[in-house]
C-alpha positions as CSV (number, residue, x, y, z in Angstrom):
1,X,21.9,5.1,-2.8
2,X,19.9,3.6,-5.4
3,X,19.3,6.2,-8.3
4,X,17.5,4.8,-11.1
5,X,18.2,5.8,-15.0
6,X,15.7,8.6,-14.8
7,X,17.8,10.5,-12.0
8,X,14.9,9.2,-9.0
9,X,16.2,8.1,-5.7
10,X,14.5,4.6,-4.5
11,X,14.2,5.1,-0.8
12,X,10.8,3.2,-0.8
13,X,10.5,-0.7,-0.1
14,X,7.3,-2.4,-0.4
15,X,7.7,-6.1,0.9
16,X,4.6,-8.2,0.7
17,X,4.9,-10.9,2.9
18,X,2.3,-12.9,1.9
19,X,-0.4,-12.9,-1.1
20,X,-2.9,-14.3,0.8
21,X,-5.8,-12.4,1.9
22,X,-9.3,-13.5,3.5
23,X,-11.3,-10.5,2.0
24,X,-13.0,-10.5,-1.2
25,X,-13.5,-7.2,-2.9
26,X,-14.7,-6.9,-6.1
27,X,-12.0,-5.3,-7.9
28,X,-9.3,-7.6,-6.5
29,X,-10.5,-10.8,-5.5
30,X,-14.0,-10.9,-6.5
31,X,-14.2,-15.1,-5.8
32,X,-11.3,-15.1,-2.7
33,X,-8.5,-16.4,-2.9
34,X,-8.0,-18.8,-5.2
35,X,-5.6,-22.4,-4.7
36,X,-3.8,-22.8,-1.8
37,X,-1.7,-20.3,0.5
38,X,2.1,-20.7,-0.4
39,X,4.1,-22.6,2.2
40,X,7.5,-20.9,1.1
41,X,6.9,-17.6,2.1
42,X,10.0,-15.5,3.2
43,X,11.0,-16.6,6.4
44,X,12.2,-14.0,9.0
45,X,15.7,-14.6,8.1
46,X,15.1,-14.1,4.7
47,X,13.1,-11.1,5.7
48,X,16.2,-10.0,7.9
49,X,19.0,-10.0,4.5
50,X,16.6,-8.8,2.4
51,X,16.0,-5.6,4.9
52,X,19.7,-5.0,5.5
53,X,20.5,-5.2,1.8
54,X,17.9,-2.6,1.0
55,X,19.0,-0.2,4.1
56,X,22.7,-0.2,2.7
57,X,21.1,1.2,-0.8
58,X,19.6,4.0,1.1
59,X,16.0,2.5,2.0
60,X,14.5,4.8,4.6
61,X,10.8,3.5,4.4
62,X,9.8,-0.1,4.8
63,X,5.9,-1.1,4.3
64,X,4.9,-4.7,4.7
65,X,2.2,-5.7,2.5
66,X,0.4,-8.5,1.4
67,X,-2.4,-9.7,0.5
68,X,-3.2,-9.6,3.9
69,X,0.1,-9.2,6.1
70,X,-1.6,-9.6,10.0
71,X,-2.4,-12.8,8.5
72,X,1.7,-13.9,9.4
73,X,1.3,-15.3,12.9
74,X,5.1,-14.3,13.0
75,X,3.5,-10.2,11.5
76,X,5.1,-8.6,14.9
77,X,8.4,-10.0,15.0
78,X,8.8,-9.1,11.1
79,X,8.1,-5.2,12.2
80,X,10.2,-5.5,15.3
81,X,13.1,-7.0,12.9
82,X,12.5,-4.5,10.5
83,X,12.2,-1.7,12.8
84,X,15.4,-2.9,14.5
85,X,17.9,-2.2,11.2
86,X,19.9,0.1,11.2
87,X,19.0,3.3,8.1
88,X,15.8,2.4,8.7
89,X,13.7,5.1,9.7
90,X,9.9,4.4,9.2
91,X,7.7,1.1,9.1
92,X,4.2,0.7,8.0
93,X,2.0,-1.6,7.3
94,X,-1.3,-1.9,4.8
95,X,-4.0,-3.9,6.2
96,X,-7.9,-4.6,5.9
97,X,-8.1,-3.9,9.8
98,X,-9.5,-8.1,10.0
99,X,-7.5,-8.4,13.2
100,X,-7.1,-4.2,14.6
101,X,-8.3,-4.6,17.4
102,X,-6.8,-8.3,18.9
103,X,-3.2,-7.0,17.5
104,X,-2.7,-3.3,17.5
105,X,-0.8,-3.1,21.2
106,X,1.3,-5.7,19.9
107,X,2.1,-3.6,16.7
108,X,2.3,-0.3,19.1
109,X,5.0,-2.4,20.9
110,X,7.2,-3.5,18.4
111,X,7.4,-0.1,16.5
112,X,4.9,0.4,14.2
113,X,4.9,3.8,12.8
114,X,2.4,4.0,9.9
115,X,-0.5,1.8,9.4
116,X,-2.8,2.0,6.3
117,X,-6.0,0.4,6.5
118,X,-8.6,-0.2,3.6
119,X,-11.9,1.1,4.4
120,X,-13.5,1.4,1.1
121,X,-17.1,2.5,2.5
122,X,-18.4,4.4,5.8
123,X,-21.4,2.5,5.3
124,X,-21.8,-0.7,6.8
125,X,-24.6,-2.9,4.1
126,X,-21.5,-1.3,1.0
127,X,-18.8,-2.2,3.2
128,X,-20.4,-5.5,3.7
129,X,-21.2,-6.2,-0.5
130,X,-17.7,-5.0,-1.6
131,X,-15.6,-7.2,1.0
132,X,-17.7,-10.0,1.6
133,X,-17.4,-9.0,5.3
134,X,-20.1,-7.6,7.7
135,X,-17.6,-5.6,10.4
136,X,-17.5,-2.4,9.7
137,X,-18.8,-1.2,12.9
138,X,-16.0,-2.9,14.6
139,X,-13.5,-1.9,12.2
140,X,-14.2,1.7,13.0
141,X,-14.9,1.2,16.9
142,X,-11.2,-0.5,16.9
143,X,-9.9,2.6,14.7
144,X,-11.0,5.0,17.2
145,X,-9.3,2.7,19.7
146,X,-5.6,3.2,17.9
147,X,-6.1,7.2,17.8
148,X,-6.8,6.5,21.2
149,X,-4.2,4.9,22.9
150,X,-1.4,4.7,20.4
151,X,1.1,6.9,18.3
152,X,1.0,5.4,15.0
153,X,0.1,7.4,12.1
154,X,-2.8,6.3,10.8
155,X,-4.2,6.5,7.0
156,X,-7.4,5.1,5.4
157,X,-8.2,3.9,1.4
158,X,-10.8,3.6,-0.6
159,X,-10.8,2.5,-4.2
160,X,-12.4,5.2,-6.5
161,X,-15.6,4.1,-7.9
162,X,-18.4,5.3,-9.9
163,X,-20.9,4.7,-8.1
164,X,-19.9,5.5,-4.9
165,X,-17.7,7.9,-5.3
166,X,-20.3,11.4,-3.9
167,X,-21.2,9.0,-0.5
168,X,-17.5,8.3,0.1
169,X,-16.1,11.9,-0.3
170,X,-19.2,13.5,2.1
171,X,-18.5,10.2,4.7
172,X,-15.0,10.7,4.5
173,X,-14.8,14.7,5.2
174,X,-17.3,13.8,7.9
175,X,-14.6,11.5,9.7
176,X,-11.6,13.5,9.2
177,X,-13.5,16.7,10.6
178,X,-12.5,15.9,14.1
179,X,-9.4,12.9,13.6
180,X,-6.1,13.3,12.6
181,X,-6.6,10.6,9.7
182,X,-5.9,10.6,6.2
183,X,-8.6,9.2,4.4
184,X,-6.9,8.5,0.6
185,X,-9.3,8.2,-2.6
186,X,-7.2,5.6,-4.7
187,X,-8.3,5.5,-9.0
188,X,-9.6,2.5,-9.5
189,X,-6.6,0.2,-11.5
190,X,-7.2,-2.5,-14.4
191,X,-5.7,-5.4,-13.8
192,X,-6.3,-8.7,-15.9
193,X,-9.0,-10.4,-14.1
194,X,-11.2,-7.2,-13.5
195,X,-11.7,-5.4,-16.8
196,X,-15.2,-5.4,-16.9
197,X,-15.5,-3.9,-13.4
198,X,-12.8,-1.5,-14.2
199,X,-14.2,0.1,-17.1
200,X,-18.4,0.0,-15.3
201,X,-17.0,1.9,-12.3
202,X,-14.1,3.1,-13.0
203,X,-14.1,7.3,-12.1
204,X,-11.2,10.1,-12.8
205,X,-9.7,11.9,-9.9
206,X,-11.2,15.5,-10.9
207,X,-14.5,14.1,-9.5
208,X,-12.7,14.3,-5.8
209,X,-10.0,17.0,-6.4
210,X,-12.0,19.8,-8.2
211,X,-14.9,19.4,-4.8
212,X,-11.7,19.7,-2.7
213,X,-10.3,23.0,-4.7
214,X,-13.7,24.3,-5.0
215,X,-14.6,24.3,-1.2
216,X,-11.2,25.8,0.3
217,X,-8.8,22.8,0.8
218,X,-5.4,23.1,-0.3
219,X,-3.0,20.6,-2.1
220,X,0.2,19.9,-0.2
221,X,3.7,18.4,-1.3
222,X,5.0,15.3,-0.8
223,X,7.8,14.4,1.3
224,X,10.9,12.8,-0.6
225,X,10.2,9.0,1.4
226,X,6.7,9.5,1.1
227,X,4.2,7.6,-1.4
228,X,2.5,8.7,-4.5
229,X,-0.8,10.5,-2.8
230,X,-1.3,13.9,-3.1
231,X,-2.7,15.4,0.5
232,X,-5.4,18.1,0.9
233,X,-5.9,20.2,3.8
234,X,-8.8,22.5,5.5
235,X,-8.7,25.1,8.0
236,X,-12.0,23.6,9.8
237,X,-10.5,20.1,9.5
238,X,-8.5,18.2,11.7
239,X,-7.9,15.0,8.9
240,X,-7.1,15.3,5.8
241,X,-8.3,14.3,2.0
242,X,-5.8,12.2,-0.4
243,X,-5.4,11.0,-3.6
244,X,-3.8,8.3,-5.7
245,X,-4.1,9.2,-9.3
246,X,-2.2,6.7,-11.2
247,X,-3.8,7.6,-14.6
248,X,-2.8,11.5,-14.0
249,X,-0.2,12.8,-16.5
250,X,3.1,12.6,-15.1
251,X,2.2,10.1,-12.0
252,X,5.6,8.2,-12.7
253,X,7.6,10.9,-12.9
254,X,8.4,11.0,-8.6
255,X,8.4,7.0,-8.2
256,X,10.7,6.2,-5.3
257,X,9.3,2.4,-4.8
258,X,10.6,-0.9,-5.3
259,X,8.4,-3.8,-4.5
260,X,9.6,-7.6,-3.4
261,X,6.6,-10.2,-3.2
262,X,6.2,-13.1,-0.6
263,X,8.4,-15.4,-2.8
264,X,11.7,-12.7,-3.1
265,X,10.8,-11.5,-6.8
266,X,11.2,-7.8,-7.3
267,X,9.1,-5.6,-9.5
268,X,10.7,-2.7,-10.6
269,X,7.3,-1.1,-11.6
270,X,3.8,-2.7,-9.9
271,X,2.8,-2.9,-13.8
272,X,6.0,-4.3,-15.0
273,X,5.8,-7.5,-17.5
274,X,8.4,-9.0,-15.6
275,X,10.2,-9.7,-12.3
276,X,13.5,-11.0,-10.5
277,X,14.3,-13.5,-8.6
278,X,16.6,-12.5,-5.7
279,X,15.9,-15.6,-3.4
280,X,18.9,-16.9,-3.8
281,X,21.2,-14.3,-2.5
282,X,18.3,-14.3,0.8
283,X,19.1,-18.1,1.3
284,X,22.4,-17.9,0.9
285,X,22.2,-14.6,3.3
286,X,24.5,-12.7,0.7
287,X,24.0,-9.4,1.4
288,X,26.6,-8.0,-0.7
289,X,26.0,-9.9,-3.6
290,X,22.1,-8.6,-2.9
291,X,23.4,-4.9,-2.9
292,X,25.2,-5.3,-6.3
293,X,22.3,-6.6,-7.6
294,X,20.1,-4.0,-6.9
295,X,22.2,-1.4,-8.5
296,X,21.6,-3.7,-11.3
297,X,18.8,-3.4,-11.8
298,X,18.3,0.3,-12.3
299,X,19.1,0.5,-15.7
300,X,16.2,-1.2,-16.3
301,X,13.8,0.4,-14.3
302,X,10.8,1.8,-16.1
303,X,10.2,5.5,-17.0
304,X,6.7,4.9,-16.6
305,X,3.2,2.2,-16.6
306,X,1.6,1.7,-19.3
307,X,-2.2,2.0,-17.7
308,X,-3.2,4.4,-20.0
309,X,-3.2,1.6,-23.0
310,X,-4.9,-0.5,-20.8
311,X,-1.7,-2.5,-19.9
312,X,-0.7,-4.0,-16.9
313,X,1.5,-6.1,-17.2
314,X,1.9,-9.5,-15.4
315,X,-0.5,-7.8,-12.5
316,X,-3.4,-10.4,-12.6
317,X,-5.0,-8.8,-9.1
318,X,-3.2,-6.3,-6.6
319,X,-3.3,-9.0,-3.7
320,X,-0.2,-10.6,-5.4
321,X,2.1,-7.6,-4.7
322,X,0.0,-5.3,-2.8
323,X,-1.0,-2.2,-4.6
């Protein structure tokens, strides 16, 4: 199992599989995506040594990421590939819920366990301003369609912000009354390219947690494969309340993630000032040599990010690796 030099076990693989997306929030991609979409992507039998690799280090949890990952025509087979290795025991997916509705039976189908999707407002003229995209009343009607008719555990996100941040928390405990959804404030991150957003709107976690203490919910532990939020529960509520804190003392100290981008780099941190190029072991479909080199790399693993000084790193925007 992979154990890095701080004594945590990585059983947590975030793969993006491309860093295009077709949104344009704000505080990622403000202007869209900029240049044109990569043509060397990982291919599915990339995908396919990278996975096995990564399951013989102890990787229980697999999330595909992007960008935007249902923009893949080949999305399905990747989580029917994934799903299919052995040591693999959950696979989820982050999405902007563009395509829910036209691809979620097909994603049911091939194994889908977990499916986060970004839903930064409950109100459809904010939903529309921050993503550049006027759907939000589909987006929900197709949400209500996979509590519906499917199994797959379903979370929401929403990026932490100033301004909105009293309408979200009183939308979101409105929709998790009666749904068994997660709805997941996330602190707002500085990147390089959003600075000036980042410190107009950016808002601490107390504003959402001390409401939650205050008014009976109760803070929950995480599970050892699960990912950094912290979950609140109520008695009256079906849903929960979570949150991503990444400026909270200590945040680092329970990191069980590695992250791979679209072109087979891996971060060891998601703020890291540097990454490493494992395409070659993929093309070559060296799995062993793969497996060697991931226990190389945890030496080097950071302790921690380095937020806090307003660093990081080599993270321009979150679309290239996917939060």
């Amino acid at each position: 199992m992979l154990t890095d030099g701080f004594s945590r076990r990585l059983t947590y693989l975030r793969l993006s599989i491309t860093d295009f997306c077709n949104f344009r929030c704000g505080y990622c991609l403000p202007n869209g995506y900029q240049g044109k979409r990569p043509d060397n992507e990982l291919s599915l039998q990339e995908i396919d040594v990278l996975i096995k690799a990564f399951s013989q280090v102890g990787t229980k949890k697999v999330r595909l990421t992007g960008g935007e990952p249902s923009i893949r025509k080949d999305v399905t087979q990747i989580i029917e590939q994934v799903k299919a290795t052995p040591g693999i025991e959950t696979v989820a997916m982050t999405s902007n819920g563009y395509k829910l509705g036209k691809h979620l039976a097909n994603w049911q189908q091939a194994g889908l366990d977990q499916l986060n999707i970004s839903l930064d407002s409950f109100d459809a003229p904010t939903f529309h301003k921050m993503t550049g995209f006027n759907m939000l009343p589909q987006l929900l009607h197709d949400i209500d369609m996979l509590l519906a008719t499917t199994d797959i555990k379903l979370k929401l996100n929403g990026i932490l912000m100033e301004d909105t941040a009293y309408d979200s928390l009183i939308a979101a405990l409105e929709f998790v009354k009666t749904r068994p959804v997660t709805y997941r404030f996330i602190e707002f991150m500085q990147t390089t390219d959003n600075r000036d957003l980042f410190f107009a709107q950016h808002a601490q976690s107390a504003l959402i947690t001390d409401y939650l203490l205050k008014n009976g919910w109760q803070a929950h532990n995480r599970g050892q494969n699960d990912g950094p939020a912290i979950e609140y529960s109520h008695p009256d509520y079906v849903g929960r309340i979570g949150m991503i804190a990444p400026y909270a003392p200590h945040f680092c100290d329970s990191c069980n993630r590695l992250r791979v981008s679209s072109l087979g780099k891996v971060h060891l941190c998601l703020f890291d000032q540097g990454n490493y190029d494992i395409r070659n072991y993929l093309q070559q479909q060296d799995v062993a040599g793969l497996v060697q080199k991931l226990h190389e790399f945890m030496p080097i693993k950071p302790e921690h990010h380095h937020l806090a000084e307003s660093n990081s790193g080599i993270m321009h925007n979150l679309s290239m690796i996917g939060g």
